[in-house]
C-alpha positions as CSV (number, residue, x, y, z in Angstrom):
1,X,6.0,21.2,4.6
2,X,3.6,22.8,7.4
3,X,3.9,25.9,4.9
4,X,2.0,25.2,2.1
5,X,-0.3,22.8,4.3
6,X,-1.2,26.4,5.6
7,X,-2.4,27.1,2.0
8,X,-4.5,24.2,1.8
9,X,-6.4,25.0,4.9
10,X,-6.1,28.9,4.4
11,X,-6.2,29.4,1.1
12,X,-3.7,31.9,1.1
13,X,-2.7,34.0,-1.6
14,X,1.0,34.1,-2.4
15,X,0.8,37.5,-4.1
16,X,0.2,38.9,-0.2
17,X,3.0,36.8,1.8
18,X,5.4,38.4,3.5
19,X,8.8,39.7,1.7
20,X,11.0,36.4,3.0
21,X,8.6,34.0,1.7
22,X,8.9,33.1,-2.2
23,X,6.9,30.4,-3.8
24,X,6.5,29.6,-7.7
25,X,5.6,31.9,-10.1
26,X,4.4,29.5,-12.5
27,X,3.5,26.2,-12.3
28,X,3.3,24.1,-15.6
29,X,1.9,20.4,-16.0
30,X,2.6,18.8,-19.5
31,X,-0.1,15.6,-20.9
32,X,-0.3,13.6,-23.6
33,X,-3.6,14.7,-24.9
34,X,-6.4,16.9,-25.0
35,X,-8.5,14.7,-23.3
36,X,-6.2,14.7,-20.0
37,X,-5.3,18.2,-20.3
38,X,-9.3,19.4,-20.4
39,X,-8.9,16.9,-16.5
40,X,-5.7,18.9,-15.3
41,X,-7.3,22.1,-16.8
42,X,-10.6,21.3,-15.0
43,X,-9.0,19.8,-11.7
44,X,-6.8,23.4,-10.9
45,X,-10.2,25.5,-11.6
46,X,-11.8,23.4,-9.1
47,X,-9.1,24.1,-6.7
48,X,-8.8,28.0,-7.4
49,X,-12.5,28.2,-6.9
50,X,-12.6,26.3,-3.5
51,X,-9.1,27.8,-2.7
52,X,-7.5,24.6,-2.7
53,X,-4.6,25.6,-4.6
54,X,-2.2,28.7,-3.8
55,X,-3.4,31.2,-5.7
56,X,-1.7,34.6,-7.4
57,X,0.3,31.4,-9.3
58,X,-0.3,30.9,-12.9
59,X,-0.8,27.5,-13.5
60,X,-0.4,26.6,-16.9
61,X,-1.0,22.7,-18.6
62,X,0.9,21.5,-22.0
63,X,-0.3,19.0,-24.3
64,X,2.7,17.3,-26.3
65,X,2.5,17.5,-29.8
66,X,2.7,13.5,-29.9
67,X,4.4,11.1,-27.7
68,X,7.9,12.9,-27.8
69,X,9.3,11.9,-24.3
70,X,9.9,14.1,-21.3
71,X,12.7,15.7,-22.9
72,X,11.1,16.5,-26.0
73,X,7.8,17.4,-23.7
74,X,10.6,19.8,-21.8
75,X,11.7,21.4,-24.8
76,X,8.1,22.0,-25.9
77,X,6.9,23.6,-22.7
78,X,10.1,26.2,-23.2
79,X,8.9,26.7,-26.1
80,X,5.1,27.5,-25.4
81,X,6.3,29.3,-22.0
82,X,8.7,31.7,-25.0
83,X,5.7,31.9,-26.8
84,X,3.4,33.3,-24.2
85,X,5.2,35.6,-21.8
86,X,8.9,35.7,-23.6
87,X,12.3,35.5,-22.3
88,X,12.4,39.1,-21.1
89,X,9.6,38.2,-18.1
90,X,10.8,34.7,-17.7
91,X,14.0,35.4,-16.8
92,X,13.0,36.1,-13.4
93,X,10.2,33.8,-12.7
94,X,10.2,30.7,-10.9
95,X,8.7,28.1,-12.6
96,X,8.0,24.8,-11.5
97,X,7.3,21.8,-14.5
98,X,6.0,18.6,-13.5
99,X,5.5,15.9,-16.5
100,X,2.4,14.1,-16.1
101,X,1.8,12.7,-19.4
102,X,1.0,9.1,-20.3
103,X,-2.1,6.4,-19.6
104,X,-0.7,5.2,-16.5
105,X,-0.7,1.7,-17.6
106,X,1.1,0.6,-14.7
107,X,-2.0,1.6,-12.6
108,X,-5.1,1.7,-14.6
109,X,-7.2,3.5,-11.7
110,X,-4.8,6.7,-12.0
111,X,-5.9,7.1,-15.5
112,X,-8.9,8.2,-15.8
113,X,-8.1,11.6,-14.0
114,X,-4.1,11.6,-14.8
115,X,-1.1,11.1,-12.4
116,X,-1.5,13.9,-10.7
117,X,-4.8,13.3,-9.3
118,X,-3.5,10.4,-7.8
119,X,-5.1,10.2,-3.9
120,X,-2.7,10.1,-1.0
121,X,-4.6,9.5,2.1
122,X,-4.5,13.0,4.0
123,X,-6.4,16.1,4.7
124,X,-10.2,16.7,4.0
125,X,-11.0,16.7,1.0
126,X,-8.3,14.1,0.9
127,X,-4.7,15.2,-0.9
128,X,-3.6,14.3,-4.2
129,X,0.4,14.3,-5.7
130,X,-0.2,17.6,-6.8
131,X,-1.1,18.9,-3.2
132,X,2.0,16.6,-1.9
133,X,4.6,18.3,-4.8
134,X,3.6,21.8,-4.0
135,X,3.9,20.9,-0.4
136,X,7.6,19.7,-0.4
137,X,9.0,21.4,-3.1
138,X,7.7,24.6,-1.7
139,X,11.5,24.8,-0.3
140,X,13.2,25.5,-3.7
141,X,11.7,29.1,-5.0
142,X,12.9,30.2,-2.1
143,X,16.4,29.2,-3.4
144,X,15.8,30.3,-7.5
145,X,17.1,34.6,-6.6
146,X,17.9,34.5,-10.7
147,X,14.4,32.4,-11.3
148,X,14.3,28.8,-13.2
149,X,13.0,25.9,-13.8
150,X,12.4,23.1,-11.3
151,X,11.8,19.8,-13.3
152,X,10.0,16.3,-11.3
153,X,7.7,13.9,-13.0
154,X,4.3,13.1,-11.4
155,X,4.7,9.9,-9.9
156,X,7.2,10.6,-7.3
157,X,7.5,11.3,-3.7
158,X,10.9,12.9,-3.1
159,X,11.5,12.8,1.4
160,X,14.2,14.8,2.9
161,X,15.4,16.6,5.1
162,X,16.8,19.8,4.8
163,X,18.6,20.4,8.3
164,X,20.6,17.0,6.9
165,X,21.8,18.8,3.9
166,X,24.3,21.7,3.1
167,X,22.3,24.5,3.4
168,X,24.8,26.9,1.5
169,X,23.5,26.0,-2.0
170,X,21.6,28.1,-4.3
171,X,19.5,27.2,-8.0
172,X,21.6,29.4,-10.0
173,X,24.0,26.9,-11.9
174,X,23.0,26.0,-15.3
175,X,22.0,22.7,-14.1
176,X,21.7,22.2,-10.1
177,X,21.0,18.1,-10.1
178,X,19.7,16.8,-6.9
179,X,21.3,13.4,-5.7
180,X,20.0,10.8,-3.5
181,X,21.8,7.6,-1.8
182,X,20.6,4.3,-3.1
183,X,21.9,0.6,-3.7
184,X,23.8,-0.3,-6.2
185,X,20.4,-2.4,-7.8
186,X,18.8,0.6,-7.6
187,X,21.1,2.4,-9.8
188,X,21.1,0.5,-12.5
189,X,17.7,1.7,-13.5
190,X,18.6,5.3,-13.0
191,X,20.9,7.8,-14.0
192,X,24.2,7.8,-11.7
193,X,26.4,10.4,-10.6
194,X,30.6,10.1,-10.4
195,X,31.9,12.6,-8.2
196,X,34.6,14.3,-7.3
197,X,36.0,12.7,-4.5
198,X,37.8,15.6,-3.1
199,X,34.3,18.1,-3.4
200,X,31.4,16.1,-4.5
201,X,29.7,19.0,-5.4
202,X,31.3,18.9,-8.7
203,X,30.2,15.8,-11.1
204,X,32.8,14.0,-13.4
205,X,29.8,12.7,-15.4
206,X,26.5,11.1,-15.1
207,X,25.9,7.7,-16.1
208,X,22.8,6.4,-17.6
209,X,21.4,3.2,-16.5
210,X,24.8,1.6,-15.9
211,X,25.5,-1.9,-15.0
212,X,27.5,-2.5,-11.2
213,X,30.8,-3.1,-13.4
214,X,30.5,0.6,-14.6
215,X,29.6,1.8,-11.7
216,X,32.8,0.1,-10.1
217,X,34.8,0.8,-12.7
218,X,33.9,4.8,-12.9
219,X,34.6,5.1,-9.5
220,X,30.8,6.1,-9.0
221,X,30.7,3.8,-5.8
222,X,30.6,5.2,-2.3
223,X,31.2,2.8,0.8
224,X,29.8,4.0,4.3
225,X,30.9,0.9,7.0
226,X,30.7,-2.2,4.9
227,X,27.4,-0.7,2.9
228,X,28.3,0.0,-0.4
229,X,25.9,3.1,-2.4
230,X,25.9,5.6,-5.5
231,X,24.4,8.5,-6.0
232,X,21.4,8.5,-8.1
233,X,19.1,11.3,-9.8
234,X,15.8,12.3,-9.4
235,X,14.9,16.4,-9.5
236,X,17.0,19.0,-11.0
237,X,16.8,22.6,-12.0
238,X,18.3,24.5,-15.0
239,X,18.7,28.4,-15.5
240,X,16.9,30.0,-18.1
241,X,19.9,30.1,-20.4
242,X,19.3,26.7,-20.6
243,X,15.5,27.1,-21.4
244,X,16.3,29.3,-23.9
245,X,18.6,26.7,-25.8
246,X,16.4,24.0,-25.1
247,X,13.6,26.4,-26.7
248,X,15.7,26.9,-29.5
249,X,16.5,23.1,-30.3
250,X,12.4,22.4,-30.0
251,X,11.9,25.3,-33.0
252,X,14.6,23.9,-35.2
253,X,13.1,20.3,-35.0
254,X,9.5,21.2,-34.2
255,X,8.1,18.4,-36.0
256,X,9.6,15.7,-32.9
257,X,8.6,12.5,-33.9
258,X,10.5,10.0,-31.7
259,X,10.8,10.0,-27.6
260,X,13.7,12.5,-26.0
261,X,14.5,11.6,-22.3
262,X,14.9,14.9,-20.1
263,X,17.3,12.3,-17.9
264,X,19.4,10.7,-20.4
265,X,19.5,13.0,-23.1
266,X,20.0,16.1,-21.4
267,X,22.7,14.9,-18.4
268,X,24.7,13.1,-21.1
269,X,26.9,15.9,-22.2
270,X,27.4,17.5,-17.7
271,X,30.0,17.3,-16.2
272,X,33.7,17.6,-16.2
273,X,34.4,14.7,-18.4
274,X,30.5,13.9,-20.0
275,X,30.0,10.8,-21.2
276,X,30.8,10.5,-25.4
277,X,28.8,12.0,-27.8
278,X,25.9,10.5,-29.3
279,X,27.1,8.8,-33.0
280,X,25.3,7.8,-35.9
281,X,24.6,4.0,-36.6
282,X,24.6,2.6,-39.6
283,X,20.6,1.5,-40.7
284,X,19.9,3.5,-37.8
285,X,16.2,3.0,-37.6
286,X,15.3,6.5,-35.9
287,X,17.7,8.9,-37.5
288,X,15.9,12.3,-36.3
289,X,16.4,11.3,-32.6
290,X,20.1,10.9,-33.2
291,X,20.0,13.9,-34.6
292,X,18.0,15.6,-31.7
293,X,20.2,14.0,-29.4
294,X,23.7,15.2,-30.9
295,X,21.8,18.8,-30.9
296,X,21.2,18.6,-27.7
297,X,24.6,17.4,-26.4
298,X,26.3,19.6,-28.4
299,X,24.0,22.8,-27.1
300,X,24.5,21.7,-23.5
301,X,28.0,20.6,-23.8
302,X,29.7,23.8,-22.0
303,X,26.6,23.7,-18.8
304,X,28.1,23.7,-15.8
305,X,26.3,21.2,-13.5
306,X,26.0,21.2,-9.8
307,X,25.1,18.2,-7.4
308,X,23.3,18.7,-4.4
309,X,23.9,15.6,-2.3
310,X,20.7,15.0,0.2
311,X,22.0,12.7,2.4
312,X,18.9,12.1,4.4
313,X,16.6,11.5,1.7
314,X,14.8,8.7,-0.7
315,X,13.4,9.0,-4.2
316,X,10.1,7.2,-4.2
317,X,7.9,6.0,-7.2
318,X,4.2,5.7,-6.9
319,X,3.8,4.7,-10.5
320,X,3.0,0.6,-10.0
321,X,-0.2,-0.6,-7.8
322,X,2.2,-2.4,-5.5
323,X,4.6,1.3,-5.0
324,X,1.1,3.0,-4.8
325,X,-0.8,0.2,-2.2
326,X,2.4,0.0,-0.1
327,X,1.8,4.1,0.6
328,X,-1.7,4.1,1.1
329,X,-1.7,1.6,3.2
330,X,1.8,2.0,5.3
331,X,2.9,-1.7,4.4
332,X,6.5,-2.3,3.8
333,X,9.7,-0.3,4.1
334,X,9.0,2.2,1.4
335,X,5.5,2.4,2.5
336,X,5.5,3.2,6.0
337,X,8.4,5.4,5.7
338,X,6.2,7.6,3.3
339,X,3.1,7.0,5.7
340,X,5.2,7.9,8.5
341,X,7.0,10.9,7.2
342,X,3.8,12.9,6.0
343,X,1.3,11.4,8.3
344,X,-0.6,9.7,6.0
345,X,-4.3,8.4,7.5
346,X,-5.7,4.7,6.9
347,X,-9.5,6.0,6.8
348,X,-10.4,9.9,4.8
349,X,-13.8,10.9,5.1
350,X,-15.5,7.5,5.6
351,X,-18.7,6.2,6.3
352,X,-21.1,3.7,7.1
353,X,-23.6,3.0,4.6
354,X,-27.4,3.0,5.5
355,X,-29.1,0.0,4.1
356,X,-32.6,1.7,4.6
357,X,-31.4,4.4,1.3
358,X,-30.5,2.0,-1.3
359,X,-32.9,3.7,-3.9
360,X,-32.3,7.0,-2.7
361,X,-28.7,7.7,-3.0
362,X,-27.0,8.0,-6.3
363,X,-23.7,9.9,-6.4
364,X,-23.0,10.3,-10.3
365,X,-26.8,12.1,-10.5
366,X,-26.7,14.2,-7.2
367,X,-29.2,12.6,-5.3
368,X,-27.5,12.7,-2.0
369,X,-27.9,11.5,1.8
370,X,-29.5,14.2,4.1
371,X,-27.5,15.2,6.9
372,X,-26.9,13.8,9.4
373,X,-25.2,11.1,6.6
374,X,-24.0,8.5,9.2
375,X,-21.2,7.5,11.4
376,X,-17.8,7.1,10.5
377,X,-15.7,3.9,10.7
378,X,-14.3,5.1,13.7
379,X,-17.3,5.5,15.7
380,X,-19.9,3.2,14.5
381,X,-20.9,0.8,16.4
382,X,-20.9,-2.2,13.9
383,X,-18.2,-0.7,12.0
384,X,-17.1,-2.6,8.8
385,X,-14.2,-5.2,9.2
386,X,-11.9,-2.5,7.0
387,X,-8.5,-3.0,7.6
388,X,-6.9,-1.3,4.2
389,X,-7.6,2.1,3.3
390,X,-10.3,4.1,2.4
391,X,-11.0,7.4,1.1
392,X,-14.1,9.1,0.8
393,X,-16.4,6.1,0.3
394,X,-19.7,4.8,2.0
395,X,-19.3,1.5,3.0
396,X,-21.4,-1.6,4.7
397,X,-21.5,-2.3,7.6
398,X,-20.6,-5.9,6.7
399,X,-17.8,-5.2,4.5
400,X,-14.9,-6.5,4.8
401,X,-11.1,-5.7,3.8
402,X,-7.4,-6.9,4.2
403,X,-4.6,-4.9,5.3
404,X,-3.4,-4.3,2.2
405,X,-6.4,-2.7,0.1
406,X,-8.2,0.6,-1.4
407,X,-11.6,1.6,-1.4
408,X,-11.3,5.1,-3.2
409,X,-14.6,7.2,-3.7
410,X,-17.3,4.0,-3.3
411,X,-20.1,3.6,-2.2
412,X,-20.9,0.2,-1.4
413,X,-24.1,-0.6,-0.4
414,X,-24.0,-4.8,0.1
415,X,-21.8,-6.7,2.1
416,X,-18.9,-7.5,0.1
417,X,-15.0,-8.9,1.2
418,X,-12.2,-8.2,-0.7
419,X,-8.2,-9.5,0.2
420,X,-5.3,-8.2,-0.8
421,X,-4.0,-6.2,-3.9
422,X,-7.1,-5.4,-4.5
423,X,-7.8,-1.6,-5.4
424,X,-11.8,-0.2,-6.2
425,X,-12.1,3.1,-7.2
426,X,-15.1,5.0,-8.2
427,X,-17.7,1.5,-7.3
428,X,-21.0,2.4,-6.8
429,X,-22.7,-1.0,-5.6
430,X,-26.2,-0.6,-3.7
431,X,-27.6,-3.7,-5.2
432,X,-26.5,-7.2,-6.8
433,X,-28.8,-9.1,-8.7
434,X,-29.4,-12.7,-8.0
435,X,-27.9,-11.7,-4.5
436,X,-27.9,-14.9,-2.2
437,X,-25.1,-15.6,-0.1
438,X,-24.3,-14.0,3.2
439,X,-21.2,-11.5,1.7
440,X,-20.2,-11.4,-2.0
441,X,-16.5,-12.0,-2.1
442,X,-14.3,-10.9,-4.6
443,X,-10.9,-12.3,-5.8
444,X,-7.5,-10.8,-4.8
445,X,-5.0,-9.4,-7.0
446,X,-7.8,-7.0,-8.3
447,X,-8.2,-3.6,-10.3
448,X,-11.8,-2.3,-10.6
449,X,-13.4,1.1,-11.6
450,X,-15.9,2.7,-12.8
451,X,-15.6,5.6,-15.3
452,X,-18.4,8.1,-16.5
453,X,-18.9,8.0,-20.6
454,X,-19.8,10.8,-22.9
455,X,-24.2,10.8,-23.6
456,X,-24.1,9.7,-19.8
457,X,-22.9,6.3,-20.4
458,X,-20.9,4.1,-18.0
459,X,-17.7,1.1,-18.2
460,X,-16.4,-0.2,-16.1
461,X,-12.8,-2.0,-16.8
462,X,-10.9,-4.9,-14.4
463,X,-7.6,-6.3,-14.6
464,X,-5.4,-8.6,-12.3
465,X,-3.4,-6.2,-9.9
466,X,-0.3,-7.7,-11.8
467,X,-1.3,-7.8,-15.0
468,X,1.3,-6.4,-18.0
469,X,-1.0,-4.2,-20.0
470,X,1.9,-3.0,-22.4
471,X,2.7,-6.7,-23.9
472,X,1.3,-7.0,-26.7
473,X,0.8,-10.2,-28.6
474,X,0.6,-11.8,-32.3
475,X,-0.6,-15.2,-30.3
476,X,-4.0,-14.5,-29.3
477,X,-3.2,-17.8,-26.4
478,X,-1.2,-15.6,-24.8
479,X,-3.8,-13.3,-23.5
480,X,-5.2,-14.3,-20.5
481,X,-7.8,-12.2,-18.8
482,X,-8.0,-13.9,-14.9
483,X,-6.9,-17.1,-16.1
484,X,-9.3,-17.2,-19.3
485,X,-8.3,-17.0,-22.8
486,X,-9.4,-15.2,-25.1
487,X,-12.1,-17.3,-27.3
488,X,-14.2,-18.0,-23.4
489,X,-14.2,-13.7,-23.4
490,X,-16.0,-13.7,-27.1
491,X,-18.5,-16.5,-26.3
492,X,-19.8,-14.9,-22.6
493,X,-20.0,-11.4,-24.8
494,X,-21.6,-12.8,-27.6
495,X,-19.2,-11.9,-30.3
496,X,-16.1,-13.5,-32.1
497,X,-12.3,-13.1,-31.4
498,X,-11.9,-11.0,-34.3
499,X,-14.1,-8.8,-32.6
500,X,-12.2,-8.1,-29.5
501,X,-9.4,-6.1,-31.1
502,X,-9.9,-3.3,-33.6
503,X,-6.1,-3.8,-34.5
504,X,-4.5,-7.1,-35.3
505,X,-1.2,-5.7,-35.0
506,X,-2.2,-4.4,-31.4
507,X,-3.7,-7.3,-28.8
508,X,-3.1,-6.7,-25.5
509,X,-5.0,-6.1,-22.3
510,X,-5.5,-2.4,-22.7
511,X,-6.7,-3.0,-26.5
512,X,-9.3,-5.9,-25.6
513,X,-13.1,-4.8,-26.7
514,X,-14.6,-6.7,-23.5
515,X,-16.0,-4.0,-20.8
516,X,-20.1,-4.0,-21.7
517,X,-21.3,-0.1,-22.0
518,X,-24.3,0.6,-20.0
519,X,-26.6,3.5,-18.5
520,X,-26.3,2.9,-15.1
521,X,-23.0,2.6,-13.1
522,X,-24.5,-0.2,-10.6
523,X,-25.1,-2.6,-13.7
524,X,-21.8,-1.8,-15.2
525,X,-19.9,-2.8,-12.7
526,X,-21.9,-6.2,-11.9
527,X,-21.9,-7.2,-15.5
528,X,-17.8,-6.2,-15.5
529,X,-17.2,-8.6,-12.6
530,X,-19.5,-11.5,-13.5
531,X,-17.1,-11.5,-16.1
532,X,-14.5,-12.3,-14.0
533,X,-16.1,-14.6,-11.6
534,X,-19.0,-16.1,-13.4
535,X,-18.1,-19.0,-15.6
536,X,-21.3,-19.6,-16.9
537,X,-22.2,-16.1,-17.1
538,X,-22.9,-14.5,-20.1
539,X,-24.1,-10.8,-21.2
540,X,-25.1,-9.3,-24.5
541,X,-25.0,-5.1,-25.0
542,X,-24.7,-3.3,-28.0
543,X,-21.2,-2.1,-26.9
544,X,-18.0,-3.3,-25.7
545,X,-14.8,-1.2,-25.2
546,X,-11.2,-1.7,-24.2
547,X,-9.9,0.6,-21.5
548,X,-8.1,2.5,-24.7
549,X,-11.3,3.8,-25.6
550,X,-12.5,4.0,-22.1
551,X,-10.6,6.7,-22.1
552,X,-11.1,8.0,-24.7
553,X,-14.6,9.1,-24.6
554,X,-14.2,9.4,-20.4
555,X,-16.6,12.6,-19.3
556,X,-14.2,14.2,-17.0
557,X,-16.5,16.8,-15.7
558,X,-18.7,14.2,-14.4
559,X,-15.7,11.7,-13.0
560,X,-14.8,15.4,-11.1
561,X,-18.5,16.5,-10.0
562,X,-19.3,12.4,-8.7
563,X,-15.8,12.6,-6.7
564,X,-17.1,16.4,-5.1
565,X,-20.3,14.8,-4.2
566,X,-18.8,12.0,-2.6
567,X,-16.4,14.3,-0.6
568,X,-19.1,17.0,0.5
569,X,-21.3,13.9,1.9
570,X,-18.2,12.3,3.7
């Protein structure tokens, strides 16, 4: 991994490394929209022009043509990647695909920018998963002599090591499938390998999602002392015969309408004895993606598959606030074997905020602090009582934190205490109307950022840190927004239930009309969380929007330029 962080601080070009060191020819992020691609797009030009990224790589972001699944996202890409270079250069080019599509639901704050901006606490400016992915995958080109593609998704951090594993292996199988040990409750929410028990290098199938008793019963369960484990999947690599099939399958049903699962769908029909073919159902309700799934089984029926066992190794999500609060701040198993393993830091560009600059500093304009800008946490005298993380914020010096919280690009200019589960990302607080108590304390279990509008306009949105924004309900007393139904929400904001939703058919969370649009970040967020903790509060603006159209009309290029300020101040 000390490789590519060579590249971060260098800004090496791979195009003039020596002979023996290979690294990706092309790297290719899919998204959902054009919205988050115009982020990824504008993200990777920041990084070539700062030489953040490696360069001499051609990076290269998809949009699906509709929410089609990661298979269906995978078949696309092969077919753009076709469509642009064709199979006569491909063939020997490394290529590296990374599916970071989707809203991030799961964690709200990840969404504005897209997975793969996702901060991990390291480096100056700090790292992101894209900076972690190119970091420890930079192992596999090196191990693609025919070229390929290396498939991951975005919210994943994938530790081994590789003086653990058998080094003798090479990508050059149709499908090389990378296998992990985990429990048996693990397994059932992942695809699961049965091997050969006399050369586990060769897979009998791969089952999807199975219960224990299937595991059991296809002999997929491995005992080491009194511990029992399977094998599950995470990354894996196909040649580009395969890309070229999978190409073809996308052209022949280029009008995808239904979600195909690169996992699933693809691994289905590997193996010595796959797993049966996908059959028809009688008032089968999505016909096309039976179809598309008997195509694909029966194009990738006669792959040959390889497993890669890494024995000292864990598959890690980052994809729920608890996974992704647990890393940044080194709490738990998972946690502080991530933290531990790549050195992760509890405080990235930090400071103290100056309480004589409260009408001089505004981050999302560019009026910035003149240097000197402060001391950090670390050597301030009166340095806040911050015991989570932070990450390129200004702080006060009266703030306080628990152990298990994120300040992520803030700047917080009055004394404020927040406890656990509790993540704020892209704050800017320098003053508090109606400000009279010694520290303004927030609740726990909180979600809070603020995100830059189109026509310089600002929202901020705030959920519970456990919150279910994908349940949707027909019974309106269902929806609870920190403890308060629905009709309380339409008389502090001054409109009627009917009001809140644009969509009967679609009330949930991330569809409720309740975060007041304003022109100054400082007011949006105050009016967002006297919301939340004000019960006699109550606020009338001209507009209201859900976190769906939050994003919707999001100005990336000034989310990116206030997060660049924040860093070059820090």
């Amino acid at each position: 991994m000390f490789f590519y962080f060579l590249f971060l601080f260098l800004g090496w070009d791979v195009r003039h490394l020596e002979h023996d060191v290979i690294y990706w020819d092309i790297v290719v992020v899919t998204t959902l929209d054009n919205v988050q691609k115009d982020a990824y797009d504008a993200l990777i030009q920041q990084r070539s022009t700062i030489n953040r990224i490696p360069l001499g790589v051609d990076y290269l972001v998809i949009t699906d043509p509709g929410k089609i699944g990661n298979g269906g996202s995978t078949m696309h890409a092969m077919h753009v990647l076709e469509q642009k270079y064709g199979w006569e250069i491909l063939r020997q080019k490394r290529i590296l695909l990374i599916h970071a599509g989707g809203y991030s639901q799961r964690t709200p704050t990840t969404s504005c920018l897209g997975k793969i901006a996702t901060s991990i606490p390291k480096g100056w400016p700090t790292y992101d998963l894209l900076d972690i992915k190119l970091a420890l995958y930079s192992l596999f080109p090196g191990r693609m002599p025919h070229g390929g593609v290396f498939l991951c998704s975005s919210d994943t951090i994938e530790l081994f090591d590789e003086s653990h594993a058998n080094t003798s292996w090479l990508l050059t199988d149709d499908f090389v499938a990378f296998a992990h040990p985990s429990s048996l409750t693990v397994g059932t929410q992942h695809g699961v390998f049965v091997l050969d028990p006399t050369d586990k290098r060769k897979c009998i199938c791969v089952l999807q999602k199975p219960t224990i008793e299937q595991m059991k019963i296809h002999k997929a369960v491995w005992c080491h002392g009194e511990e029992e484990f399977v094998y599950t999947d995470s990354l894996f690599y196909f040649n580009m015969n395969v890309a070229q099939r999978l190409a073809e399958v996308y052209r022949q049903e280029h009008n995808i309408q239904c979600e195909i699962d690169c996992y699933g769908d693809f691994m289905s029909a590997l193996g010595i004895c796959p797993l049966p073919r996908p059959v028809t159902k009688e008032n089968d309700d999505n016909q096309q993606r039976t179809r598309i799934k008997q195509k694909i089984y029966d194009t990738l029926l006669d792959c040959h598959l390889q497993v890669v066992i890494l024995h000292k190794s864990s598959f890690n999500h980052t994809g729920t606030n608890d996974e992704y609060l647990d890393i940044c701040c080194g709490i738990g198993k998972t946690g502080q074997e991530i933290f531990e393993e790549l050195k992760l830091e509890k405080h990235v560009g930090c400071k103290v905020f100056d309480e004589g600059r409260h009408d001089t500093i505004d981050f999302w304009h560019g009026i910035l602090p003149a240097l000197p800008h402060g001391d950090t946490l670390h050597h301030q005298p009166s340095a806040p009582d911050v015991h989570g993380c932070v990450i390129h914020s200004f702080i006060h010096p009266k703030c306080r934190s628990s152990k298990r919280s994120l300040f992520e690009y803030c700047c917080i200019g009055v004394p404020m205490q927040i406890g656990d589960n509790t993540i704020l990302s892209n704050i800017t607080l320098v003053t508090y109307s109606d400000f009279n108590q010694t520290i303004l304390h927030l609740p726990s279990n909180l979600i809070m950022q603020t995100v830059p509008l189109n026509n310089e306009l600002f929202a901020t949105f705030a959920f519970g840190f456990h919150d279910n924004m994908k349940a949707t309900h027909n019974n309106l007393d269902k929806i609870l927004y920190f403890g308060q139904p629905v009709s309380i929400l339409a008389k502090k904001i001054h409109r009627t239930i009917d009001d809140l939703f644009d969509d009967e058919n679609n009330r949930s969370l991330w569809t409720l009309k309740i975060f007041p649009v304003t022109k100054d970040p400082n007011e949006s967020f105050e009016k967002t969380l006297k919301l939340i903790i004000s019960d006699d509060f109550t606020v009338s603006e001209k507009q209201y929007v859900s976190i769906q159209e939050i994003l919707k009309r999001r100005d990336i290029s000034s989310a990116i330029q206030y997060r660049s300020n924040l860093i070059n101040c820090t």
